[in-house]
VMD Tcl script that builds the backbone (N, CA, C; Angstrom):
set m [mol new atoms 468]
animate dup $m
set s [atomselect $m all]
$s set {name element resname resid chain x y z} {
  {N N UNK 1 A -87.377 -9.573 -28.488}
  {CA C UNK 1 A -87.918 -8.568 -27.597}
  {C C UNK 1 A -88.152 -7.303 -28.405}
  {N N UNK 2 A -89.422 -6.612 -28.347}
  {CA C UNK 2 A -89.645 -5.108 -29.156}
  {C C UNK 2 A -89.218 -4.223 -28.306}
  {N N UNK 3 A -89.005 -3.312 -28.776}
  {CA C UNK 3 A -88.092 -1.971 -28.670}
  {C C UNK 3 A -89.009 -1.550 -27.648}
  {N N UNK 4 A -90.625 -1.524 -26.987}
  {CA C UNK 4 A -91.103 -1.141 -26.529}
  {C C UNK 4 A -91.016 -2.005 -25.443}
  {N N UNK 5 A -90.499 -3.251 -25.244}
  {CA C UNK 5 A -90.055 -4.205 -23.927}
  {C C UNK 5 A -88.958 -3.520 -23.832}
  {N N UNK 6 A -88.390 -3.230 -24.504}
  {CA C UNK 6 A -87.047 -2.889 -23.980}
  {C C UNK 6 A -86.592 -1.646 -23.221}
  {N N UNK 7 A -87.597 -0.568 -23.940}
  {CA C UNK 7 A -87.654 0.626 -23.664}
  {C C UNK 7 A -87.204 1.769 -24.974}
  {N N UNK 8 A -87.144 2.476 -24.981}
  {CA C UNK 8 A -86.668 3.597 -25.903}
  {C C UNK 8 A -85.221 4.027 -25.683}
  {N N UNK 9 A -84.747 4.096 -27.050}
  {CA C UNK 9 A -83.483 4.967 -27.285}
  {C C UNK 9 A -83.618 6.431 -26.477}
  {N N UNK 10 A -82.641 6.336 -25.220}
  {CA C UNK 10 A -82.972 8.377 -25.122}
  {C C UNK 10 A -82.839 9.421 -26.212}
  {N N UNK 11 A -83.053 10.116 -25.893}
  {CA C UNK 11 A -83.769 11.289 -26.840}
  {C C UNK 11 A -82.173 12.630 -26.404}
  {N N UNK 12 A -81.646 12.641 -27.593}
  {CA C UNK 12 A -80.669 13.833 -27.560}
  {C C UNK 12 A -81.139 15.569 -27.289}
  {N N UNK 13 A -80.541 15.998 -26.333}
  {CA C UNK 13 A -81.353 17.133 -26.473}
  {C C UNK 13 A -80.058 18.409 -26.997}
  {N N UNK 14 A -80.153 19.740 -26.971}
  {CA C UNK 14 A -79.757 20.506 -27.169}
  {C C UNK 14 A -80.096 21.851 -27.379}
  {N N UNK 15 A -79.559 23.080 -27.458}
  {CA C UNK 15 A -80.170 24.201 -28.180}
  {C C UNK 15 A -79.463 24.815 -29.172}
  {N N UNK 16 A -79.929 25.925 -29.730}
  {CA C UNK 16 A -79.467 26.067 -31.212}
  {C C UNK 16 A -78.357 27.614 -30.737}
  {N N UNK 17 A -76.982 27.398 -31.285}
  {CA C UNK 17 A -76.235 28.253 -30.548}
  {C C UNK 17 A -75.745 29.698 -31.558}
  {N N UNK 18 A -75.321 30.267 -31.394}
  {CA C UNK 18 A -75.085 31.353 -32.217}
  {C C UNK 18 A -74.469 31.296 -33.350}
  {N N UNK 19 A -73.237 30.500 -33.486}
  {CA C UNK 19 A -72.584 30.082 -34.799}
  {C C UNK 19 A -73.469 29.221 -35.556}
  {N N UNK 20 A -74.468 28.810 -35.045}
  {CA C UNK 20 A -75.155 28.069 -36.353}
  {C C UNK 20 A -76.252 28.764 -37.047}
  {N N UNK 21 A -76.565 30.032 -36.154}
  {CA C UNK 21 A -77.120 30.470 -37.638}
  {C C UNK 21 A -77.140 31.376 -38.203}
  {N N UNK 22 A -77.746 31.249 -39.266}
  {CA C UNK 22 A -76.791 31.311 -41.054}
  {C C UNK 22 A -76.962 32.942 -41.538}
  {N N UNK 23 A -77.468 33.374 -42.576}
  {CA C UNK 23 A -77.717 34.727 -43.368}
  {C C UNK 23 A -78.540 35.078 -43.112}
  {N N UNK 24 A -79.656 33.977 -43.118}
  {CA C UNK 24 A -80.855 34.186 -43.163}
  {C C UNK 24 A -81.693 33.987 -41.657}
  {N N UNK 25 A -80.865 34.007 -40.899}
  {CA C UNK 25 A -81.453 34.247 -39.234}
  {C C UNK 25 A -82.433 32.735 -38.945}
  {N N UNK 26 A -81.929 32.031 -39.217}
  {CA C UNK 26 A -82.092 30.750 -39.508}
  {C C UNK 26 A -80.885 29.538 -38.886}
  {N N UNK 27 A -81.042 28.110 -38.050}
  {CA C UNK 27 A -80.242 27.314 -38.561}
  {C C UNK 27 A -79.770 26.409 -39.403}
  {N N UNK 28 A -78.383 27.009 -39.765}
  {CA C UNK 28 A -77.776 26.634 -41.257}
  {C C UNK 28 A -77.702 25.057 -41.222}
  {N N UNK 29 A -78.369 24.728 -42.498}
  {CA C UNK 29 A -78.162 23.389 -43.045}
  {C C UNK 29 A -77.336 22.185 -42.120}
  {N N UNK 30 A -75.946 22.844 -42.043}
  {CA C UNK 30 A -74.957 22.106 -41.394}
  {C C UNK 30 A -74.646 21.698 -39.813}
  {N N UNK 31 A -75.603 22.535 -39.394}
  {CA C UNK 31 A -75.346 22.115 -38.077}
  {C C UNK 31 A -77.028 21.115 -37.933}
  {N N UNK 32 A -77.874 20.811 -38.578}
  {CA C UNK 32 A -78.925 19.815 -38.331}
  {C C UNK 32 A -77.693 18.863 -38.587}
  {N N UNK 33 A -76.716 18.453 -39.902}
  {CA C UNK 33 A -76.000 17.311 -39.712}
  {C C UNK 33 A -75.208 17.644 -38.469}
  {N N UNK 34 A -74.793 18.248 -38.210}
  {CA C UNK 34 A -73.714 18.021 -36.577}
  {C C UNK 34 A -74.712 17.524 -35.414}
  {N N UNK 35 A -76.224 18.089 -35.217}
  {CA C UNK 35 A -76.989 17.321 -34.264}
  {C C UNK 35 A -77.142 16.289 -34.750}
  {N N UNK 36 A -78.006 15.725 -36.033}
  {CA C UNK 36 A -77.964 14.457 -35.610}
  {C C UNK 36 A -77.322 13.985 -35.937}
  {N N UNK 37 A -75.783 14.235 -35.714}
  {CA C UNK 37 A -74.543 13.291 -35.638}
  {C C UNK 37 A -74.021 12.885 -33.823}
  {N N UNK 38 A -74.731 14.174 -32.677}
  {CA C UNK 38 A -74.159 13.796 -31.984}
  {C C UNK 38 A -75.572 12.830 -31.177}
  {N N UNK 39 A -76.672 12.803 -31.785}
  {CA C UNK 39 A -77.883 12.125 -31.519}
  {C C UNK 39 A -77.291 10.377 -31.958}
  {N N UNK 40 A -76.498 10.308 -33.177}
  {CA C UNK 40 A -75.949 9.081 -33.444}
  {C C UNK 40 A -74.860 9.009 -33.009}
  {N N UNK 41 A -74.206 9.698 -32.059}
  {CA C UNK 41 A -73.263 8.862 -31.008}
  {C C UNK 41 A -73.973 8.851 -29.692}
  {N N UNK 42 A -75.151 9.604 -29.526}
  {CA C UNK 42 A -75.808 9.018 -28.221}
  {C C UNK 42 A -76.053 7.606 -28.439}
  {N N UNK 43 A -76.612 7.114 -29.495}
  {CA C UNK 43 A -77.016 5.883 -30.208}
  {C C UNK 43 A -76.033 4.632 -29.816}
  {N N UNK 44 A -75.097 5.531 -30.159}
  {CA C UNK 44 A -74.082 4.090 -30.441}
  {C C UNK 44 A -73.235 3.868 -28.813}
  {N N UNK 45 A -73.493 5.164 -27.955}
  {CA C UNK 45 A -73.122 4.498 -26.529}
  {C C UNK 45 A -74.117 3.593 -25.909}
  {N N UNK 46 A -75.151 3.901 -26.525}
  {CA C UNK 46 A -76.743 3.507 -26.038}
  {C C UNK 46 A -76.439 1.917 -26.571}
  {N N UNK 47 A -76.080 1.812 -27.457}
  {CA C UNK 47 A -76.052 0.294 -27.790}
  {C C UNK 47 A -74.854 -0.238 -27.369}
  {N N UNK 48 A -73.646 0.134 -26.602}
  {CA C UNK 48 A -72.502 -0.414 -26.154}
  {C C UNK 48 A -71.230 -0.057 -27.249}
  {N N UNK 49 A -71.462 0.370 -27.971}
  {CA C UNK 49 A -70.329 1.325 -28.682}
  {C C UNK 49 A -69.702 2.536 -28.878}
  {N N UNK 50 A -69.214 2.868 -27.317}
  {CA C UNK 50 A -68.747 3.663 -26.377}
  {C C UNK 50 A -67.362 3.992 -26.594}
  {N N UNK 51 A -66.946 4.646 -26.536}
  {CA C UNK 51 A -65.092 4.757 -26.598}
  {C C UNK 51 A -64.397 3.761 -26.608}
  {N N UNK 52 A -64.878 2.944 -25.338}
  {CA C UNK 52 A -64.009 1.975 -24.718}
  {C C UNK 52 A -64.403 0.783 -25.713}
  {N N UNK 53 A -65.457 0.428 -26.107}
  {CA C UNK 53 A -65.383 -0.518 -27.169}
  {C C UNK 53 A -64.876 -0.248 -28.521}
  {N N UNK 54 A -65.180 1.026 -29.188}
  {CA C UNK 54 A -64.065 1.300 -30.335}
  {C C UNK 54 A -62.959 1.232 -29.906}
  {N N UNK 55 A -62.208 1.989 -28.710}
  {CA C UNK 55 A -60.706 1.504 -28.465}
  {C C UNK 55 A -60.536 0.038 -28.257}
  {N N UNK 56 A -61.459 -0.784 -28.102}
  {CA C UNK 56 A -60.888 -1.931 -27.729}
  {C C UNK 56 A -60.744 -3.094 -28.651}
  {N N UNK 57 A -62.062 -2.694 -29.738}
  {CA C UNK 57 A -62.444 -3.592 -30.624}
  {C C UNK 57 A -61.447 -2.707 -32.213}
  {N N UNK 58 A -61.143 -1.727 -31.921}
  {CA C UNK 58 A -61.085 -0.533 -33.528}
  {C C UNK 58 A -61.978 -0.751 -34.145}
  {N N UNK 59 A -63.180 -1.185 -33.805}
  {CA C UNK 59 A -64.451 -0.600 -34.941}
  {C C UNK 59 A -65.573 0.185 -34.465}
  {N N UNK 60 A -65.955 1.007 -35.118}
  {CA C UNK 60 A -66.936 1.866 -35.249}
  {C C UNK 60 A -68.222 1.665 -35.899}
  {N N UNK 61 A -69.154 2.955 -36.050}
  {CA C UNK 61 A -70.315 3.030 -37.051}
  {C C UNK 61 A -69.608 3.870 -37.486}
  {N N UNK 62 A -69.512 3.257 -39.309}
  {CA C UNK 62 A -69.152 4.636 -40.880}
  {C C UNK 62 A -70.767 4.399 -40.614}
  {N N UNK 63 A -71.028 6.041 -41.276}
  {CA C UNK 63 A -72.395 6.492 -42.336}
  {C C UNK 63 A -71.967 6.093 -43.624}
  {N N UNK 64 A -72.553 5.365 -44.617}
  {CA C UNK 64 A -72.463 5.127 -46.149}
  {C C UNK 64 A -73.349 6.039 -46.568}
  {N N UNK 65 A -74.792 5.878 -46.298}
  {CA C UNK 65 A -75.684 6.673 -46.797}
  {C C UNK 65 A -76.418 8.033 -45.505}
  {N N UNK 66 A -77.267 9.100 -46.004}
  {CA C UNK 66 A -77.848 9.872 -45.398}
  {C C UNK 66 A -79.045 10.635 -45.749}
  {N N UNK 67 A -79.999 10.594 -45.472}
  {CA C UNK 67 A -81.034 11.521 -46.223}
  {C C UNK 67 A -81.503 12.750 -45.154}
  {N N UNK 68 A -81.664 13.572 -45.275}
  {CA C UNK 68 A -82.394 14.534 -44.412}
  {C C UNK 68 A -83.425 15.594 -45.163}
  {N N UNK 69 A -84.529 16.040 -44.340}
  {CA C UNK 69 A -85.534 16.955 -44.820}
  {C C UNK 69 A -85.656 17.340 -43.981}
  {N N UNK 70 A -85.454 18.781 -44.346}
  {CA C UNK 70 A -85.605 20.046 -43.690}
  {C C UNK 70 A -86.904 20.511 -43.856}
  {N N UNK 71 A -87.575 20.380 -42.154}
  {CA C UNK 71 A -89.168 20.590 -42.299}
  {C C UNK 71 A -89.383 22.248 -42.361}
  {N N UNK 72 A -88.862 22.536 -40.967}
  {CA C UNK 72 A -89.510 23.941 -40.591}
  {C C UNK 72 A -88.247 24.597 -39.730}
  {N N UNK 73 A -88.156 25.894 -40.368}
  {CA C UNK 73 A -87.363 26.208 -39.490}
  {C C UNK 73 A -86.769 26.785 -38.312}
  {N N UNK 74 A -85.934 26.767 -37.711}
  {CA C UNK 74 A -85.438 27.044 -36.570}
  {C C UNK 74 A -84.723 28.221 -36.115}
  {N N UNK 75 A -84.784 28.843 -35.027}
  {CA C UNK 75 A -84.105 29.866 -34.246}
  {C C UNK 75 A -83.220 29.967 -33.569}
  {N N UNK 76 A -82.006 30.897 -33.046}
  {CA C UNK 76 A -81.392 31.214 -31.774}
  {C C UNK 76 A -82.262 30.519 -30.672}
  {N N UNK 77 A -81.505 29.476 -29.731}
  {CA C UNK 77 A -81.323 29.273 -28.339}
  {C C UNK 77 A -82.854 28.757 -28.561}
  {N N UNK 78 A -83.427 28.055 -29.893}
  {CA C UNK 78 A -84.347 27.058 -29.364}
  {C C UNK 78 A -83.816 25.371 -28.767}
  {N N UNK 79 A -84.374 25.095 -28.303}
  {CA C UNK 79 A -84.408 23.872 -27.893}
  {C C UNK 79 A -85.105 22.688 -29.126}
  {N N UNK 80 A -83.708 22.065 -29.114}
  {CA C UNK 80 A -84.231 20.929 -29.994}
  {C C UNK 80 A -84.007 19.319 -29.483}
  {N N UNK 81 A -85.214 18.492 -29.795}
  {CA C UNK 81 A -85.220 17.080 -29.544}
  {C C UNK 81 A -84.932 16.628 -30.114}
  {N N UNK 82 A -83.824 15.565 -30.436}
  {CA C UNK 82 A -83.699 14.029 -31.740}
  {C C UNK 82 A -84.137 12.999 -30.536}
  {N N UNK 83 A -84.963 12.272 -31.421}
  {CA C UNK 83 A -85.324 11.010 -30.700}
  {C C UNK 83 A -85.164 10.290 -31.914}
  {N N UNK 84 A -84.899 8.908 -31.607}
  {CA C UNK 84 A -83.828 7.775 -32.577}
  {C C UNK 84 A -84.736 6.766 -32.654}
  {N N UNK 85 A -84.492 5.799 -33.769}
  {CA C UNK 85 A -85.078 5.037 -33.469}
  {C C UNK 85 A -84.373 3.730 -34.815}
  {N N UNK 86 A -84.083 2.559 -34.281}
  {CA C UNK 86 A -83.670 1.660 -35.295}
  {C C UNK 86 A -84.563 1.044 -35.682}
  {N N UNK 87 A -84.459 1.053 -37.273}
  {CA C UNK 87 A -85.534 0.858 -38.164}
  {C C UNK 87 A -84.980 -0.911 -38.682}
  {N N UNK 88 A -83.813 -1.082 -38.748}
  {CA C UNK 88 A -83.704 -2.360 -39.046}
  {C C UNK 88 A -81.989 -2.699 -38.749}
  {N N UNK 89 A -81.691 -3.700 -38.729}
  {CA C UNK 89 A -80.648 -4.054 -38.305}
  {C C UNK 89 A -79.699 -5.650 -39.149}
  {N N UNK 90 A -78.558 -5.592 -39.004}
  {CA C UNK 90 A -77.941 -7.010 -39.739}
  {C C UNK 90 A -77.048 -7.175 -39.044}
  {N N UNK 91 A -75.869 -8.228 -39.652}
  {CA C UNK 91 A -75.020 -8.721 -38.833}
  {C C UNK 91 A -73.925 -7.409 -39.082}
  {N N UNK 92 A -73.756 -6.686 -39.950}
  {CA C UNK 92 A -72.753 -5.680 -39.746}
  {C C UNK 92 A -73.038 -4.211 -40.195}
  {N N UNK 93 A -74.669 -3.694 -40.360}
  {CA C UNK 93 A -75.122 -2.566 -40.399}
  {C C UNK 93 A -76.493 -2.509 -39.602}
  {N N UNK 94 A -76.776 -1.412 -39.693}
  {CA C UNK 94 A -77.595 -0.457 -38.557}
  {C C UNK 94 A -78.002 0.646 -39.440}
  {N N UNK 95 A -79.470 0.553 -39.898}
  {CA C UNK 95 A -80.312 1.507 -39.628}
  {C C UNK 95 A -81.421 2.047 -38.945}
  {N N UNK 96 A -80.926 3.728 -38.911}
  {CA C UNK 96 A -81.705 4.412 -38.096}
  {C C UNK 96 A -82.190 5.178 -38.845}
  {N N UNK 97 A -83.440 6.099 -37.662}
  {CA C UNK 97 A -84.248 7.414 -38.313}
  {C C UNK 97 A -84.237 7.938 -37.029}
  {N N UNK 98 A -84.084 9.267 -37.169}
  {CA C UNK 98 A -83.728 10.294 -36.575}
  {C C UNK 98 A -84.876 11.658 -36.500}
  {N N UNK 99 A -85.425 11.685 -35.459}
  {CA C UNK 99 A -86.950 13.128 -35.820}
  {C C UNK 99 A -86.480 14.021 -35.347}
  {N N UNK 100 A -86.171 15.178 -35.439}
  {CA C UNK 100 A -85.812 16.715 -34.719}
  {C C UNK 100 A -86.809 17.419 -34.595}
  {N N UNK 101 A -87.166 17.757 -33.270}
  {CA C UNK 101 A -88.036 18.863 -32.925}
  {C C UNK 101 A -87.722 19.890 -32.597}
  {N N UNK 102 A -88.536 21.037 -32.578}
  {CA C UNK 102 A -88.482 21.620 -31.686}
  {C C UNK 102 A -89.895 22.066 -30.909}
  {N N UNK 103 A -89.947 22.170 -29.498}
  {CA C UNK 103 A -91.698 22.270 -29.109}
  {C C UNK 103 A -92.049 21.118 -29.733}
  {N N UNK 104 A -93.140 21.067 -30.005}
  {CA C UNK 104 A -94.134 20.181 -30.774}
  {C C UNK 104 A -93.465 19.821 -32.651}
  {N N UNK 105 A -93.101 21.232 -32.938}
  {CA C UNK 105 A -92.895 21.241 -34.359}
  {C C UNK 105 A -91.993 20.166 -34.826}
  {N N UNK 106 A -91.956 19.542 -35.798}
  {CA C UNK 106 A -91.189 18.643 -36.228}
  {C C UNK 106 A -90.102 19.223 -37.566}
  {N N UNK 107 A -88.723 19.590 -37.342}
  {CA C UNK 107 A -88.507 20.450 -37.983}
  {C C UNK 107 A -86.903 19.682 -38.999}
  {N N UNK 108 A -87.095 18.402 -38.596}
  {CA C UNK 108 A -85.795 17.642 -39.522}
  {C C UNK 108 A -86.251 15.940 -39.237}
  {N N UNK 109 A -85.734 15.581 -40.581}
  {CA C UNK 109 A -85.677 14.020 -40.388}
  {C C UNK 109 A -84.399 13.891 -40.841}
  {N N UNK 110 A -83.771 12.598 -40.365}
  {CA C UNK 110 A -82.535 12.216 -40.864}
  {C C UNK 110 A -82.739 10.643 -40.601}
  {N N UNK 111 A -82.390 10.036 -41.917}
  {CA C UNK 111 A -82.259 8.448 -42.206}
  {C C UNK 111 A -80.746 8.038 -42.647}
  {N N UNK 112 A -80.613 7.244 -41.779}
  {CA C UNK 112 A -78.781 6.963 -41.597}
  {C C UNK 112 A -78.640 5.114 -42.159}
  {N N UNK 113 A -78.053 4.684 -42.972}
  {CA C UNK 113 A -77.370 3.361 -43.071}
  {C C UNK 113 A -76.465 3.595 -42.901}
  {N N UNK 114 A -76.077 2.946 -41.614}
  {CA C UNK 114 A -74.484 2.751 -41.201}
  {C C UNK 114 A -73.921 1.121 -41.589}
  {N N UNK 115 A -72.464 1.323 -41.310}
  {CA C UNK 115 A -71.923 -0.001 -41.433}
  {C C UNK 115 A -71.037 -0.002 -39.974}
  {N N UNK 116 A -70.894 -1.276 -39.425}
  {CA C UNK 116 A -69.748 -1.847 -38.158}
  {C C UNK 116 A -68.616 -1.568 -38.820}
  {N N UNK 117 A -67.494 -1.054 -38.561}
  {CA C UNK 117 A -66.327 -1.325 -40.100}
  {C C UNK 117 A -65.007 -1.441 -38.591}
  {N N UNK 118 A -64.057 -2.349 -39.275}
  {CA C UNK 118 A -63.062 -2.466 -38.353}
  {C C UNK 118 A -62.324 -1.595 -39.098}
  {N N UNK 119 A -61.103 -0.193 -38.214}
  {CA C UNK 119 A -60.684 0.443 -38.894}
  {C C UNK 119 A -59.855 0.457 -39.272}
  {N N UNK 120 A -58.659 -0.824 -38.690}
  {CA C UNK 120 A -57.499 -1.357 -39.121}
  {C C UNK 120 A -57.242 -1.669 -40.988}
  {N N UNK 121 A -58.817 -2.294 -40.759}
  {CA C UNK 121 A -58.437 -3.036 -42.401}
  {C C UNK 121 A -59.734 -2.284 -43.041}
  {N N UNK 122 A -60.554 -1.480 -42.251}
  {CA C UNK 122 A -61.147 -0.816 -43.619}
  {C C UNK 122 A -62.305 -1.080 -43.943}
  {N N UNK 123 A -62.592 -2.431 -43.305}
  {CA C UNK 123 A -63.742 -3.418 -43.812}
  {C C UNK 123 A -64.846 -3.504 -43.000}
  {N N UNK 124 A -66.106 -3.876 -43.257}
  {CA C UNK 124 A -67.130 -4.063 -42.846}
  {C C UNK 124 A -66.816 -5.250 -41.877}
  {N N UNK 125 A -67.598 -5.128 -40.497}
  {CA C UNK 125 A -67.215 -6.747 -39.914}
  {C C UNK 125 A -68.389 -6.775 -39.013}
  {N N UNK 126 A -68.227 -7.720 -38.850}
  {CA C UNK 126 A -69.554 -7.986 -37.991}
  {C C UNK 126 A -69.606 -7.098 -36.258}
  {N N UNK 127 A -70.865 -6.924 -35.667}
  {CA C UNK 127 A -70.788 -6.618 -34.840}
  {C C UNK 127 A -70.254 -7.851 -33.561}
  {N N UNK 128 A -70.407 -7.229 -32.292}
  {CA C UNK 128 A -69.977 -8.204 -30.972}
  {C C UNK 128 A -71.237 -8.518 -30.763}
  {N N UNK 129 A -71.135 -9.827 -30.410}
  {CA C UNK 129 A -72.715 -10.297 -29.278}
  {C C UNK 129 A -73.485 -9.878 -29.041}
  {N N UNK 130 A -72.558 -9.155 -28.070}
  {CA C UNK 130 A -73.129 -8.587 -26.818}
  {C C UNK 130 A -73.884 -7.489 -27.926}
  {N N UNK 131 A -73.167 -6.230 -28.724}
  {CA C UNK 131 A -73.437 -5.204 -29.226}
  {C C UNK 131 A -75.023 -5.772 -30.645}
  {N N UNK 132 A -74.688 -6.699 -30.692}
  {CA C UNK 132 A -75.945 -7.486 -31.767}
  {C C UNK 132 A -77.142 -7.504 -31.003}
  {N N UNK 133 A -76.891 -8.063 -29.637}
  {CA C UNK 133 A -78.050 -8.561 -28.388}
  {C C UNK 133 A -78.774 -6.973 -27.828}
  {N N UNK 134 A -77.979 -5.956 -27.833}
  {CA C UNK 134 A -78.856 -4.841 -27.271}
  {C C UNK 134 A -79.245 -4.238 -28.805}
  {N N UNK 135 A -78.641 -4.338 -30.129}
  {CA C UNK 135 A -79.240 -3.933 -31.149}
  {C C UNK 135 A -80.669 -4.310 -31.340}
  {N N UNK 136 A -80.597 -5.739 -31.108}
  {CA C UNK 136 A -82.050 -6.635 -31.692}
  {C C UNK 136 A -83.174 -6.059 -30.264}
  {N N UNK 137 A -82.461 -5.848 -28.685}
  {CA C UNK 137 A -83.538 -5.059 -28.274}
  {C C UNK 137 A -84.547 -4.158 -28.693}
  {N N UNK 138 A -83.863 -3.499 -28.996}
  {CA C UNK 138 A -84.363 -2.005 -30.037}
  {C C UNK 138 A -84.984 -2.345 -31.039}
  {N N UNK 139 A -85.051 -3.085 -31.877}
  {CA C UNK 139 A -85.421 -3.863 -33.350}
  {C C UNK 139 A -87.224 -3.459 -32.994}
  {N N UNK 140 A -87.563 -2.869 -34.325}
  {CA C UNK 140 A -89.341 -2.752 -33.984}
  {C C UNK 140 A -89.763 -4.368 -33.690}
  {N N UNK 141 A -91.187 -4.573 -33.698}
  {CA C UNK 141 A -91.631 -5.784 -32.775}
  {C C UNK 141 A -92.644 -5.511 -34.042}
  {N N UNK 142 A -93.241 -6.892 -34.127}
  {CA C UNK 142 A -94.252 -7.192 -35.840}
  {C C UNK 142 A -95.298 -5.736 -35.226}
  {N N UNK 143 A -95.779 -5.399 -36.192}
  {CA C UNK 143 A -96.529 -4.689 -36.028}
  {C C UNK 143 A -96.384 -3.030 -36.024}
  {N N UNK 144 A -95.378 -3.212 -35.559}
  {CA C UNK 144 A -94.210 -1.511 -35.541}
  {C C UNK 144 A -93.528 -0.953 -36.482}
  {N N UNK 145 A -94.577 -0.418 -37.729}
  {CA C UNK 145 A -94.169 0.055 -39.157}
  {C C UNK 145 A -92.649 1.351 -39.055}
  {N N UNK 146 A -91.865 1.062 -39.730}
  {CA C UNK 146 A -90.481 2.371 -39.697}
  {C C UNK 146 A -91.595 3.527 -39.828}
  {N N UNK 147 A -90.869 4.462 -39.636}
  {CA C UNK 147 A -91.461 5.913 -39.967}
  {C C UNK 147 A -92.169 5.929 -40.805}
  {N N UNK 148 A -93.293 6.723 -41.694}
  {CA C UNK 148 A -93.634 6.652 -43.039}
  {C C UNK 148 A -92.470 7.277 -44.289}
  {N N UNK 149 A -91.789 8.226 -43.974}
  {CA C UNK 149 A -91.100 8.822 -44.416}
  {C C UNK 149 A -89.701 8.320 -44.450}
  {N N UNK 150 A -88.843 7.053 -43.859}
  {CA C UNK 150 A -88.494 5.921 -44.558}
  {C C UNK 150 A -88.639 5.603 -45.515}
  {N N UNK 151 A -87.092 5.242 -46.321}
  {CA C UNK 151 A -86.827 4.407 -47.421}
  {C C UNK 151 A -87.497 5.182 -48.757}
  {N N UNK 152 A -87.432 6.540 -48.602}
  {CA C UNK 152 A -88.038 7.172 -49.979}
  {C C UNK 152 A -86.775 7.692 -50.585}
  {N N UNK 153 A -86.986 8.098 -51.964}
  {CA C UNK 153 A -85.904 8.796 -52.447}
  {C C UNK 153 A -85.846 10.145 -52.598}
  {N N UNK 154 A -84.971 10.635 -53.056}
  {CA C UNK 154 A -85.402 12.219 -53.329}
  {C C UNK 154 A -86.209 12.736 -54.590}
  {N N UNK 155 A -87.193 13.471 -54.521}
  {CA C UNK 155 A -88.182 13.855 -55.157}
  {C C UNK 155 A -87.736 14.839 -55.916}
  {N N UNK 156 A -88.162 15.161 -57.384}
  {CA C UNK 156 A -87.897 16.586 -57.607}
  {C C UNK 156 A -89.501 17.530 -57.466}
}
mol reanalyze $m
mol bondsrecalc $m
mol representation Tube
mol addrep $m
C-alpha cells in the first residue's frame, strides 16, 4: 500500500518561543534539532511507538545518523510546519526526512536514520508486526522519488 493510500504522516506544528532565539535575533541552531525531534516522536506515535509500546516492548527509535540544512531564517512567535515523511524502511531501521516551514518558506531539512534498539541489551532488534505493517503503509509507492535533497553528503 503507498503512503498516499494510506494517507500522510501529520504534520507537527509549533511556534518559535523566546528562549530559542539566539544573538543574532534569529532561531538558534538548537532548537530546529529539538523541533524536529518532537516532529520524530509525533512519527513514532503515528506508527504505534507510543509510550505504552516502549514501556511494554523497552524498545525505542536511537538516531545513529542526522543531517540538517539550515535554509532561511526564522523569527519570534513564527509558526513553523514539519511534515515527515519515510523515505525507506527495514526490518530494524527507519528512515525519515523531515521539511520545516514556515508560511510557504522552507526554512530546514532534517534526514534521520534511526534504528528499533531494545534498551535492555543495547541492541538493534527488529520491529513488532503490527509496528512493521503501519511502517510499510507509509513506505513511498514505485514512482514516489525521496526528497531530492536525500542521501547527499556534506558539501564544502
Amino acid at each position: 500500500m503507498s503512503s498516499a493510500a494510506a494517507g500522510v504522516l501529520p504534520a507537527y506544528r509549533c511556534r518559535v518561543q523566546p528562549e530559542w532565539i539566539d544573538y543574532n535575533g534569529h532561531m538558534s541552531e538548537a532548537f530546529y534539532v529539538l523541533v524536529f525531534g518532537f516532529a520524530t516522536d509525533q512519527v513514532m506515535e503515528q506508527l504505534g511507538m507510543d509510550e505504552e509500546y516502549r514501556r511494554s516492548t523497552g524498545c525505542s527509535l536511537y538516531t545513529v545518523e542526522a543531517h540538517i540544512r539550515y535554509l532561511a531564517e526564522t523569527g519570534l512567535d513564527a509558526e513553523l510546519t514539519v511534515t515527515s515523511r519515510i523515505v525507506a524502511a527495514g526490518p530494524k531501521k527507519l528512515h525519515l526526512a523531515h521539511e520545516m516551514r514556515s508560511g510557504e518558506t522552507l526554512v530546514s531539512t532534517e534526514e534521520l536514520l534511526t534504528l528499533h534498539v531494545d534498551q535492555q541489551s543495547g541492541r538493534s532488534t527488529g520491529f513488532t508486526p503490527s509496528v512493521m505493517d503501519t511502517i510499510t503503509s507509509f513506505l513511498p509507492g514505485p514512482g514516489e522519488p525521496a526528497p531530492g535533497w536525500t542521501g547527499r553528503t556534506v558539501s564544502s
